[in-house]
Steps between C-alpha positions, in 0.01 A plus 500: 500500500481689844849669582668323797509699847802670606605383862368701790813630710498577832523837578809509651638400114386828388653714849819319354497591147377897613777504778769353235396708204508823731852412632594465170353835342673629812890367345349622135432852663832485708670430179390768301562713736884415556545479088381858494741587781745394264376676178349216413105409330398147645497365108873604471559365816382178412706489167805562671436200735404311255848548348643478806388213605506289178635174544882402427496844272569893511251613253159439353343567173194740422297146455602372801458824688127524384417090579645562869342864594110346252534797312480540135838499239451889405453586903804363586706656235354831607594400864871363376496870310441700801765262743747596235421873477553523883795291476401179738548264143689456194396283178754269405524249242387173500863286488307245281259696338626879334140560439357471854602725798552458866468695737723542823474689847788831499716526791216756601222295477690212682598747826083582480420130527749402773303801728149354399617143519582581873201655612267248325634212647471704816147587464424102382660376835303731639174360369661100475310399844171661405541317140580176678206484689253602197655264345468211786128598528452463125593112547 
């Protein structure tokens, strides 16, 4: 059975997809750098947005930790490990469940997040036009 053709885009699909994927490798590389201006690795970054922002909740657990950052169970609990030993978490545990922990942002980690908060949405308004036109051209 012959394999069924892919659609031939135009080639101003594929300027739009290298154009979008740049700008946003430029925000990846504009976020690193800003987490390490904090004291920061990207990954532990990441986890403490991911706490952060967690809906209608302060905390996360390890599982949910490694499901949001696509990392594996043992990577995030080395992760949570190194948060705590720098003081930007604390374990907790789980109100319903004594054998599972959660994990919450410190009054440390919290201050760190309202500075990167700020200058990421300042960068993304930066790049919101240029997005909304890649985005436009994509349609």
């Amino acid at each position: 059975m012959p394999k069924a053709a892919h659609p031939k885009f135009p080639k101003k699909s594929y300027e739009a997809l290298a154009d979008f994927r740049y700008v946003l490798r430029a925000f990846f590389a504009f976020s690193e750098q800003a987490a390490d201006a904090a004291g920061l690795s990207p990954q532990q970054y990441q986890a403490l947005l991911a706490i952060k922002g967690a809906r209608n909740r302060s905390e996360l657990g390890i599982r949910e930790i490694a499901d949001r950052l696509m990392i594996r169970h043992h990577t995030a609990v080395e992760l949570v490990d190194r948060l705590a030993n720098n003081r930007f978490v604390v374990r907790v545990k789980d109100k319903d469940d004594a054998r599972r922990v959660q994990v919450r942002l410190t009054p440390k980690a919290e201050q760190a997040m309202d500075g990167l908060a700020a200058a990421h949405l300042r960068e993304l308004k930066g790049v919101r036009s240029v997005l909304e036109q890649l985005l436009a051209q994509l349609d």
